[in-house]
Structures are given as structure tokens and as C-alpha cells.
C-alpha positions in Angstrom: 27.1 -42.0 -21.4 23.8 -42.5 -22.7 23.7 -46.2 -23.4 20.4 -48.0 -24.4 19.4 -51.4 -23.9 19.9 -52.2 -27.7 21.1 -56.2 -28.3 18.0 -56.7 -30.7 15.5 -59.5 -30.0 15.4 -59.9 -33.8 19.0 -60.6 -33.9 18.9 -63.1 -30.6 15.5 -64.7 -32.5 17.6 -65.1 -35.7 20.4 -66.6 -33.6 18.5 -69.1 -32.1 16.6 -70.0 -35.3 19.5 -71.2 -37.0 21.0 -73.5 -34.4 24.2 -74.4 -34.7 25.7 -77.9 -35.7 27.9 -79.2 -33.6 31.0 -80.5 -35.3 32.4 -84.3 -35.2 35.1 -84.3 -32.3 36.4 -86.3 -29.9 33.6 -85.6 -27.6 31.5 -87.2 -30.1 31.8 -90.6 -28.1 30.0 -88.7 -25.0 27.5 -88.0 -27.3 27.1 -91.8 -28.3 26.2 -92.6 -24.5 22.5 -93.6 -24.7 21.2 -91.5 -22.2 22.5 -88.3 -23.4 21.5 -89.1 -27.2 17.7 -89.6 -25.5 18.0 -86.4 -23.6 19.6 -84.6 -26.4 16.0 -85.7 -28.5 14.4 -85.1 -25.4 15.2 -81.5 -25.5 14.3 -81.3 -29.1 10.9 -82.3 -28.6 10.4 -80.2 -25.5 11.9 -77.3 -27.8 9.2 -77.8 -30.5 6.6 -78.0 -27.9 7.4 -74.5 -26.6 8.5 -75.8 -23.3 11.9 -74.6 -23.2 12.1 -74.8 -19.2 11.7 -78.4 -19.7 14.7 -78.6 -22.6 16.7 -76.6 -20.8 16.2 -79.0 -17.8 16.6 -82.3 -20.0 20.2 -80.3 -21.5 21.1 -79.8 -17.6 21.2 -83.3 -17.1 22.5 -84.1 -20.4 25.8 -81.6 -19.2 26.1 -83.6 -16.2 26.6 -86.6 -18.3 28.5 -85.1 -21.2 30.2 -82.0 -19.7 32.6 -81.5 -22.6 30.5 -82.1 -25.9 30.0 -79.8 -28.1 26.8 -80.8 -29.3 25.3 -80.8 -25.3 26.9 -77.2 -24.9 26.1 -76.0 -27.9 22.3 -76.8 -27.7 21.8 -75.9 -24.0 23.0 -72.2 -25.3 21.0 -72.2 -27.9 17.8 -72.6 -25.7 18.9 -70.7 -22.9 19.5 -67.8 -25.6 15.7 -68.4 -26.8 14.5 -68.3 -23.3 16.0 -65.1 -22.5 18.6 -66.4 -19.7 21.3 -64.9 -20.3 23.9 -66.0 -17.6 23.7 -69.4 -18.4 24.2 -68.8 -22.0 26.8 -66.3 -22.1 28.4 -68.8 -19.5 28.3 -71.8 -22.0 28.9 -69.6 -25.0 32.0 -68.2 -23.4 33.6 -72.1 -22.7 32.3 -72.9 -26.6 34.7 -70.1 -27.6 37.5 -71.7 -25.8 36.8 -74.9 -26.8 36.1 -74.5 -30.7 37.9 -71.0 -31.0 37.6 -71.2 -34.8 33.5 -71.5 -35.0 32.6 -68.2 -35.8 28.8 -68.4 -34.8 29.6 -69.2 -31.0 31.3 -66.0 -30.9 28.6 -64.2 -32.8 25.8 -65.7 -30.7 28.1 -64.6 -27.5 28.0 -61.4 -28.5 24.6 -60.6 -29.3 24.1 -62.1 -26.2 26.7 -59.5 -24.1 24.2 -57.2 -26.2 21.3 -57.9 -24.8 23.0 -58.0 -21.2 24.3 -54.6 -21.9 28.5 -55.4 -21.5 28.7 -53.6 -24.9 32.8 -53.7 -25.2 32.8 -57.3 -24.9 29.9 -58.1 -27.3 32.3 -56.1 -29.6 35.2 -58.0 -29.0 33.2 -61.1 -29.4 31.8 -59.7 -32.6 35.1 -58.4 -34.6 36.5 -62.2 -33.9 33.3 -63.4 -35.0 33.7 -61.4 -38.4 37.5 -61.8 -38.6 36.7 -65.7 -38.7 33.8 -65.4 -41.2 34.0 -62.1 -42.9 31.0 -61.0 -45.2 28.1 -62.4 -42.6 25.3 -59.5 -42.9 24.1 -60.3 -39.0 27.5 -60.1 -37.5 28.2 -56.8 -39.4 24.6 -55.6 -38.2 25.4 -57.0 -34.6 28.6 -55.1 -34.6 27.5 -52.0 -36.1 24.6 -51.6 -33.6 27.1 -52.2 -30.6 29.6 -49.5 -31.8 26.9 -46.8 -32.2 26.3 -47.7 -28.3 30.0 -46.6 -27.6 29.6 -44.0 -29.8 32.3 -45.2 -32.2 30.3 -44.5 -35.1 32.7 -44.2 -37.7 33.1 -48.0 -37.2 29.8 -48.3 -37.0 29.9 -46.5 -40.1 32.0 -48.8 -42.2 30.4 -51.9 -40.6 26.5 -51.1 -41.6 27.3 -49.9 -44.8 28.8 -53.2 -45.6 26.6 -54.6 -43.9 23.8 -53.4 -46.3 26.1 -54.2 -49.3 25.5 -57.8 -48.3 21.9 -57.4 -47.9 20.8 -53.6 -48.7 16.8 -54.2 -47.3 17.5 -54.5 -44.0 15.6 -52.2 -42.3 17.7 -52.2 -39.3 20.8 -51.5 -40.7 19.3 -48.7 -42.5 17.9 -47.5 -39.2 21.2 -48.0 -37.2 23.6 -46.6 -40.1 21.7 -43.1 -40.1 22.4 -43.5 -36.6 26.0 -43.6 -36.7 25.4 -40.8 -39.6 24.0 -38.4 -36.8 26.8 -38.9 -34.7 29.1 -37.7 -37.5 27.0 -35.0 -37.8 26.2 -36.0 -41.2 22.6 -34.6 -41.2 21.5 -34.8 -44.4 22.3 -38.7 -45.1 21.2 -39.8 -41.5 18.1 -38.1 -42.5 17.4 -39.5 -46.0 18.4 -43.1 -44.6 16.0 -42.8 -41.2 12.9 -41.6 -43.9 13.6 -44.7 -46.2 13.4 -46.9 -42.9 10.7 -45.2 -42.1 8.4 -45.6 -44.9 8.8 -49.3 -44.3 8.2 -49.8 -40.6 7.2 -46.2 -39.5 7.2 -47.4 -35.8 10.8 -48.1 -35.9 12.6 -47.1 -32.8 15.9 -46.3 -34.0 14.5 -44.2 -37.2 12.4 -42.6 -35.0 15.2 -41.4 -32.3 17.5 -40.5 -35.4 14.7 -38.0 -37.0 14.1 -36.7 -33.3 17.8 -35.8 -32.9 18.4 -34.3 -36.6 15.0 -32.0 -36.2 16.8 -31.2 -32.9 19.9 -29.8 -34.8 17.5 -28.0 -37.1 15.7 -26.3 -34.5 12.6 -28.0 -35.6 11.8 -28.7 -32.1 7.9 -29.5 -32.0 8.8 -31.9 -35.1 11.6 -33.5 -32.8 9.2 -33.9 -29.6 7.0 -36.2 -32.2 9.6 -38.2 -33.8 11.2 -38.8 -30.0 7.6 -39.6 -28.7 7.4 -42.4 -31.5 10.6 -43.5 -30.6 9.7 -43.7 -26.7 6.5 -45.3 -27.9 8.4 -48.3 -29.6 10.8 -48.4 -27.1 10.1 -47.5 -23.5 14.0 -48.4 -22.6 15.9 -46.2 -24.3 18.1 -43.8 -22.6 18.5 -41.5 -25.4 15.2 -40.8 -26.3 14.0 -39.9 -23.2 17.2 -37.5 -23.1 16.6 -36.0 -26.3 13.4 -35.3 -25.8 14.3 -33.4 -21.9 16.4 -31.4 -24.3 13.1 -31.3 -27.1 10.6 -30.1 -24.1 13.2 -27.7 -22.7 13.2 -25.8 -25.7 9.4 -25.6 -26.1 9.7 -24.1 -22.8 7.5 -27.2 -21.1 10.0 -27.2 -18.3 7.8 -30.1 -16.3 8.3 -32.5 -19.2 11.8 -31.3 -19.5 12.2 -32.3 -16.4 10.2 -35.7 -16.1 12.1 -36.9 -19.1 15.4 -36.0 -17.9 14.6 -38.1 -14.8 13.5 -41.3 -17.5 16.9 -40.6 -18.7 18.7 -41.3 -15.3 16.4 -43.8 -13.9 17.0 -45.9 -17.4 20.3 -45.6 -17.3 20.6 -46.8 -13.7 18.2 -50.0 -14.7 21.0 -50.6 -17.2 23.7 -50.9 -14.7 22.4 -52.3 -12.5 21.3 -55.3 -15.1 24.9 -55.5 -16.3 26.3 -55.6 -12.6 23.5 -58.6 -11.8 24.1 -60.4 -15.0 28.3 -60.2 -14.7 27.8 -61.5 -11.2 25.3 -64.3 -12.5 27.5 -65.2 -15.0 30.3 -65.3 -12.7 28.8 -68.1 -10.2 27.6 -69.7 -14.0 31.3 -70.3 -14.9 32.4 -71.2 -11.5 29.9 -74.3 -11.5 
């Protein structure tokens, strides 16, 4: 399976810029507890600062204190999702779930989280409860979309990026990822219409760029392929795919050596991708046993 390191910074950067409130509960009178209320405002000064090591730290303590609010677990997240560590936040974000089972946004966040850790059937578990509890949100539809074209489901993905882009039709990603799931049904002449229009907006983009590379493939317009999957490679050094497409792009130019150094991208990326999900399910393991 050729599977790519896709959970989108832009969609993690989004998450985190629209923190989530915390509701009134009955954990409201940890909260109340002075010392938690200054390391709660602690955290959000350290936060604005750019130190997030230092939030994160002050939200540690502020756990200790208040192990069971809301507000403390839903901010530690939060920052541990901005700073990129994923254990810890997929760790909290996986009690929040439990806790507040009807926020849809913790379940989101959780998975565009398992995303970017790469556990791809969980973040779309996460994801359809996420959109079952708050249907027409453009990002969770995105989110999901993006992790079914990583299974290759992409008649889901399908339906979910073309609502998706009902709720908000310039976003460039969903374009991008819904020609995707367009090449995977072999529908060639959409997934190529949709990857141009992304295209002549951000003509770096990544997933536009693979989608061209692997219609010109189908065509036989192989030299035309090598330079859409080099573009693609360019954005995105990670990605599985490309490097696989283009083997197959090289192969058929006859540049056997390139065929052959790409095919070996391929594997090693896809082994760098296991072996991330195997570290992070075992970090997130000891996580929830603390």
C-alpha cells in the first residue's frame, strides 16, 4: 500500500488556531483552584510568546492539579498539537472524547492528529463521528476526504470533498485531493480539469502535482509525467507515491538507474512511515497509561 505522510500541517495549524472552549461542567470547580486558574494564564502568555515548551510545562502541572477539567485537558492538547507532539496530544484528545463524547471538535482535532501520525483508519473513525455530531464543517469533510484517498476508498473520498467544496468551493486543497480520489476512479478527464484549476492557483501544490503525474502516466505522456512527479517530489519529499510513480515514469523513458533509485525512495518512505506509526502507538500507549 502506498501510503503517504498526508495529515496536513494546514489542517493541524487551523486546528490549533481555533482553540476550543471548554464547556461549564462540574470540573469547573478544579478550575476555580487559584493555582491552576494562574497556570492556566500562565500557559497563555507563554503560548503568545512562542514558548510552547514552557505552556506545555505550566499545563503539566496544571493536570497534576486539575486531572479531570476539561478546560486543563483541553488546552494542554491544543498546544501539544501546535508543537507537533503527537503522543501526548492524541493521548489527551483520546480521554476528551470519552469524557465530552458529544464535542465534535475533540474528535476532529483527534483525528487530524492520527493523520499526521499516520494510523489513517482511526483518524477516520475519529473523523466520521466528528461529522456525524456536526455535519456541514468544510475541515472535517476535507480531513476526512484526504484520509480516505490514503486507504484508497476514494469513492468516499469522493462524496466527502465534493461536499466539502459545496461548503466552501476555493479551497485549494479540496480541489487538489478530490481530483485525487477522481484518479483513483479512473476518472481522467475531471481529475485532470480539477488538478489544473488547483494548479493555476498554487502551482507548487503537491497533491495537484502527483495527480497530473499519474493521469499523464495513463496517457502515455511519460516525459510530461516525470515533470509533474518531480514538482510533486519537490513540494513534498515524503511521499510514497510520487516517488513510486515516477520509478514507473523513469522506467518507461528507459532511465533504468532512476527507475530504480526512485523505486528504492518508494520503499525506504514507506518504511519511515511505519516505523513512525509503530513509535508513536507505543508513545501514546505509555501516554495513556500515565
Amino acid at each position: 500500500m502506498m501510503r503517504r505522510r498526508l495529515a496536513p500541517a494546514l489542517l493541524l495549524s487551523i486546528a490549533v488556531a481555533h482553540p476550543v472552549s471548554a464547556r461549564v461542567s462540574a470540573q469547573a470547580a478544579d478550575v476555580a483552584t487559584p493555582s491552576v486558574r494562574e497556570l492556566l494564564q500562565t500557559a497563555r502568555g507563554q503560548m503568545q510568546r512562542g514558548d510552547r515548551s514552557g505552556a506545555l510545562e505550566s499545563l503539566g502541572r496544571a493536570r497534576v492539579l486539575a486531572p479531570n477539567s476539561e478546560e486543563v485537558l483541553s488546552a494542554f492538547a491544543q498546544v501539544a498539537l501546535a508543537a507537533r507532539m503527537l503522543a501526548p496530544a492524541i493521548a489527551t484528545l483520546d480521554a476528551l472524547t470519552r469524557m465530552c463524547s458529544t464535542v465534535s471538535q475533540y474528535h476532529y482535532l483527534l483525528g487530524v492528529a492520527l493523520m499526521e501520525g499516520g494510523d489513517m483508519p482511526a483518524a477516520i473513525e475519529s473523523l466520521q463521528e466528528a461529522d456525524r455530531l456536526e455535519p456541514e464543517r468544510s475541515l472535517t469533510l476535507m480531513a476526512l476526504g484526504l484520509a480516505e484517498n490514503n486507504r484508497k476508498q476514494y469513492a468516499d473520498a469522493k462524496r466527502a470533498l465534493v461536499h466539502a467544496l459545496d461548503l466552501e468551493p476555493e479551497n485549494i486543497d479540496a480541489l487538489a485531493a478530490l481530483a485525487e480520489a477522481e484518479a483513483g476512479l479512473d476518472e481522467l478527464a475531471p481529475a485532470e480539469d480539477h488538478a489544473r484549476r488547483a494548479l493555476r492557483r498554487a502551482v507548487a501544490h503537491p497533491t495537484a502535482n502527483l495527480v497530473m503525474g499519474i493521469v499523464l502516466m495513463k496517457r502515455e505522456r511519460y516525459a510530461e509525467a516525470r515533470e509533474a512527479l518531480d514538482k510533486a517530489i519537490a513540494a513534498n519529499p515524503d511521499s510514497p507515491a510520487a516517488h513510486y510513480q515516477l520509478s514507473l515514469a523513469y522506467a518507461r523513458l528507459g532511465d533504468e538507474a532512476n527507475a530504480k533509485r526512485h523505486v528504492q525512495l518508494y520503499q525506504q518512505k514507506l518504511r519511515e512511515a511505519e516505523e513512525r506509526m509503530k513509535t508513536l502507538r507505543a508513545a501514546t500507549s505509555s501516554e495513556g497509561l500515565r
